[in-house]
Every structure is written in C-alpha cells, then in structure tokens.
C-alpha positions as CSV (number, residue, x, y, z in Angstrom):
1,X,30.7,39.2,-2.8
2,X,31.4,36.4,-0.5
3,X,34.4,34.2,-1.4
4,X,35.3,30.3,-0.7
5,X,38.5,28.8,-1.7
6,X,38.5,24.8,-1.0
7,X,41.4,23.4,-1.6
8,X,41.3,19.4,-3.0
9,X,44.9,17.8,-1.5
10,X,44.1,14.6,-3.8
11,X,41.0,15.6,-6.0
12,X,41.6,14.5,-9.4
13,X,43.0,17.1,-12.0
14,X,42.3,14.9,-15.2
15,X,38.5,14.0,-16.1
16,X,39.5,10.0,-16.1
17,X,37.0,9.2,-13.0
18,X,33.8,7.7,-12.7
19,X,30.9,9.7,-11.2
20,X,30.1,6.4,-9.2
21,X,33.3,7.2,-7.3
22,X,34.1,10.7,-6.5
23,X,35.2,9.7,-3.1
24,X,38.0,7.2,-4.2
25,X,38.5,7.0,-7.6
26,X,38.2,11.2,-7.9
27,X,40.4,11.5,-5.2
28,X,37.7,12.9,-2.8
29,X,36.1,15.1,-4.9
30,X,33.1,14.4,-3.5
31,X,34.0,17.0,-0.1
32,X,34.3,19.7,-2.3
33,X,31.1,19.1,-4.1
34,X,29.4,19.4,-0.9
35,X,31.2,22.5,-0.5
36,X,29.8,23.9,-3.3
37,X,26.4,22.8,-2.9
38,X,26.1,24.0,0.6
39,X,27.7,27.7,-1.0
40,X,25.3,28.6,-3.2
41,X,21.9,26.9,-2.5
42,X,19.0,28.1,-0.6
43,X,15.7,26.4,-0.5
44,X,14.2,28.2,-3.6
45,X,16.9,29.8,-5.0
46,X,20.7,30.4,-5.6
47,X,22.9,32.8,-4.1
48,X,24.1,35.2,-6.9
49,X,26.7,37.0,-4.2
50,X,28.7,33.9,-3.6
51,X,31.9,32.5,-5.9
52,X,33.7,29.0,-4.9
53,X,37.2,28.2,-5.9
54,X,38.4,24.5,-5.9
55,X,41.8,24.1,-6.3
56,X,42.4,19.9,-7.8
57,X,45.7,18.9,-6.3
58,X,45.6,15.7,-7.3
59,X,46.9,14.0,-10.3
60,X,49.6,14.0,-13.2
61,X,48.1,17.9,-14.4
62,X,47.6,19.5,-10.9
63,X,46.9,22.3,-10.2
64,X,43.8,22.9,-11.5
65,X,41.2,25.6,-10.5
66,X,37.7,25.3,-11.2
67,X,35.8,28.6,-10.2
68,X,31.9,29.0,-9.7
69,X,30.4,31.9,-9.8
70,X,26.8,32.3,-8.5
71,X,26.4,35.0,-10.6
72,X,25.8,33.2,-14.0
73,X,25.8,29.7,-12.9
74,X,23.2,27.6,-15.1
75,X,22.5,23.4,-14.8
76,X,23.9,23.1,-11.0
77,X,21.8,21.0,-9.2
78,X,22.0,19.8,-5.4
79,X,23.4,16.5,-6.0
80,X,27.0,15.5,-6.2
81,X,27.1,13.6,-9.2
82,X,25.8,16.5,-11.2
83,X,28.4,19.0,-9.7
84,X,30.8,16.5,-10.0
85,X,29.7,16.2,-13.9
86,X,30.1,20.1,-13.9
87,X,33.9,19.5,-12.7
88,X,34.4,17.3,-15.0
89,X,33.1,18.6,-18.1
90,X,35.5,21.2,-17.1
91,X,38.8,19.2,-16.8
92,X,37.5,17.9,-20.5
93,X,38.5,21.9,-22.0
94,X,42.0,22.4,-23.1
95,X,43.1,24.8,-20.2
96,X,45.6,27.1,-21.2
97,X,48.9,28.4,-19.5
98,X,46.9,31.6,-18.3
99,X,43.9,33.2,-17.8
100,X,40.6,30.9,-17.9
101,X,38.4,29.8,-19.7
102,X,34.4,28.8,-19.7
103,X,33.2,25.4,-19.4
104,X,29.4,25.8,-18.7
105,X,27.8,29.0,-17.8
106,X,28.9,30.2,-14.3
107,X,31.8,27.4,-14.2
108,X,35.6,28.6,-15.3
109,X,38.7,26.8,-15.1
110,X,42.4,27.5,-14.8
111,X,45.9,26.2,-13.8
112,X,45.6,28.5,-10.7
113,X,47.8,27.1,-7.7
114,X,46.7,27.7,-4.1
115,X,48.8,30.5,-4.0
116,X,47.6,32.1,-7.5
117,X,44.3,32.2,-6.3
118,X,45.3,33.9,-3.0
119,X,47.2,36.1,-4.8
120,X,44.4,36.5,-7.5
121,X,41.5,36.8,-4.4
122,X,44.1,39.5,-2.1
123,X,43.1,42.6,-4.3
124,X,39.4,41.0,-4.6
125,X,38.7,40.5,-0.4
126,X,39.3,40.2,3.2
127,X,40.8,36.8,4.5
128,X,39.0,35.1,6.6
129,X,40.7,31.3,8.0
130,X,38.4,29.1,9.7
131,X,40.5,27.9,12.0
132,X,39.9,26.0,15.3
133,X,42.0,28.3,17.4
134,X,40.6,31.7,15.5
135,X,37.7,33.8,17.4
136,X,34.7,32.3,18.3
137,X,32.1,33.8,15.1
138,X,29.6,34.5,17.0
139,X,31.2,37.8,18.2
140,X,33.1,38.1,15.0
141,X,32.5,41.0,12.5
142,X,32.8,40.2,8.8
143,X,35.0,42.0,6.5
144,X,33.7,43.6,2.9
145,X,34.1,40.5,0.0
146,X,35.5,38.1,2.2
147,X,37.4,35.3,1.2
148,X,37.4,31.9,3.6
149,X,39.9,29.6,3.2
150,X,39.5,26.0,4.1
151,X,41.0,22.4,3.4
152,X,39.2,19.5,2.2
153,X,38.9,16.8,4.9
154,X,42.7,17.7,5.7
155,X,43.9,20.6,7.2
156,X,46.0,23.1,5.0
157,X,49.5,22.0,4.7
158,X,52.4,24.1,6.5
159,X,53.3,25.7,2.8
160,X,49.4,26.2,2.6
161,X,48.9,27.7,5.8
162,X,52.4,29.8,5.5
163,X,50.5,31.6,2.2
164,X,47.4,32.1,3.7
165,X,49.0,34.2,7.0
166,X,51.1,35.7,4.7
167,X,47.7,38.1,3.9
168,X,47.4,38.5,7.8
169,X,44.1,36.9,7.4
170,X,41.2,36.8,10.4
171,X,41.0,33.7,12.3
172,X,37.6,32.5,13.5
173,X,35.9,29.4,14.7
174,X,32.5,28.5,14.2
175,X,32.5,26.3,17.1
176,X,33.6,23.8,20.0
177,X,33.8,21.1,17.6
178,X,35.6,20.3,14.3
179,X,33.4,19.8,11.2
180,X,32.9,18.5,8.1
181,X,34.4,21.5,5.4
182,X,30.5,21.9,3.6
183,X,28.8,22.3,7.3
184,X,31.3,25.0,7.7
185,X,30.2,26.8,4.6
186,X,26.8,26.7,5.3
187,X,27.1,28.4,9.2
188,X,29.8,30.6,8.1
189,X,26.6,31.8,5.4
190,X,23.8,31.4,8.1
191,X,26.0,34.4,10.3
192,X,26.7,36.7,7.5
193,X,23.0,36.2,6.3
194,X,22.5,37.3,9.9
195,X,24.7,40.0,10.7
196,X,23.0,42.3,7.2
C-alpha cells in the first residue's frame, strides 16, 4: 500500500463553505483536493494500492481527518468541486470521539490529529518526508507501504516536523525545484510505478 498524509494548516473542519470557493472561503482546501486527485487517478482507471489522509486544521472543530482509500472508493471524480463535495459530505456526519466512520464508499472521517495519524500510519509503513534537503529520488529505494508526508502550500510546522522525525523517517527530494504539494504526489507515483 502506498500512503499520503496532507496536512490542511487552514482547511475548513466544519462543512459551512461554498464549493465556489475552496481556496478562500474552505480555507485552501482546494491544494489538497489536487492532492488527492493526482493520488489515485490514472488515465482509465483508479489506483486501488493508494490511501490519502487529510488532516483539516482549520476551524472552530479541528482536527479533522478525512481518509481515502483507493480500495473501495466510489463517485470520485477528477474535478475539485466534486472531491471537495466528497469532503464535505463528510464533515456533514456526526464524527465521534474515536474510531471513524463512513461517509461515502472509500471516504472515512475522524478527529485524528497530525500526530494520531502518524502514530496510527507508524505500525502501517515506512516514512518517507519529501523534503528539499532529503536525497535526490532518483537514486532513492522505496520502503514497503510507505507513508509520504507533506504540507499543503506551507511547509510542516516545527511541532509538525518534530513528530514526523520522531519516526526517523527517509528524506528525499524529487528535485531542484520546490513544487506545488499535488505535482509532488504524482512524481513521487511516476518513480515507484517505475522502480516495480
């Protein structure tokens, strides 16, 4: 299984936002529906091996998690408005204290922190932090299940990134310049896809 954990600094935790704007309004929601777009499609099909967690930080009820899973996902489509629709259909669900619960098929949600769903992910997979200062990819060889951790259009915060290399994850860059967190997702895809 291959593992990305996106986390939202400001994306709304309450389903009181407009699907006309997921940038403002949804408190950039709409970077991590590109993230989860560029996860799991491929041009005639959807990878089944793949599971995305984004972790809403923004709000009056952060955190939130909503999880996809590629292996029972129905209704996503590549545009953001529908996975943004998918997101918040699930912030609509009463989510309890623990534990998760279903919102559509393939989409769960919970009141997993950052650090619950590294916790959750460390008996799961291998971390793997793509960082600008990590080894270059291309000579990089991937773990079993691993699990990628990336901000949204911030970096991770210093609490953030304390968690994470508190796993001793694997640093690696995909390249000699910084890019958008989807782009990211889809090379860091591309190479496993190339290394099997």
């Amino acid at each position: 299984m291959r593992y990305f954990v996106v986390t939202g600094h400001r994306a709304a935790s309450t389903p009181d936002f407009k699907l006309d704007d997921i940038c403002g309004g949804a408190g950039r929601l709409d970077v991590l529906v590109r993230c989860v777009t560029s996860a799991f499609f491929l041009s005639h099909e959807i990878r089944k091996d793949t599971e995305v967690y984004l972790i809403l930080q923004g709000g009056d009820d952060a955190p939130k998690t909503v999880r996809f899973s590629g292996e029972s996902i129905r209704y996503l489509n590549p545009d953001e408005r529908s996975t943004s629709s998918l997101v918040r259909n699930a912030l609509m669900k009463d989510v309890p204290e623990e534990g998760e619960i279903r919102s559509s098929p393939g989409v769960y949600i919970s009141r997993m922190s950052f650090e619950n769903v590294l916790e959750y992910l460390s008996d799961k997979g291998n971390f793997v932090y793509l960082k600008e200062d990590g080894t270059d990819i291309r000579g990089f060889e991937f773990p079993e299940n691993p699990v990628f951790i990336l901000g949204d259009d911030r970096d991770l915060t210093e609490e953030e990134e304390s968690a994470t290399l508190s796993y001793s994850p694997s640093k690696i860059c995909l390249g000699p310049r910084s890019m958008l967190a989807s782009q990211c997702i889809v090379i860091a895809q591309n190479e496993m896809d190339r290394s099997e």
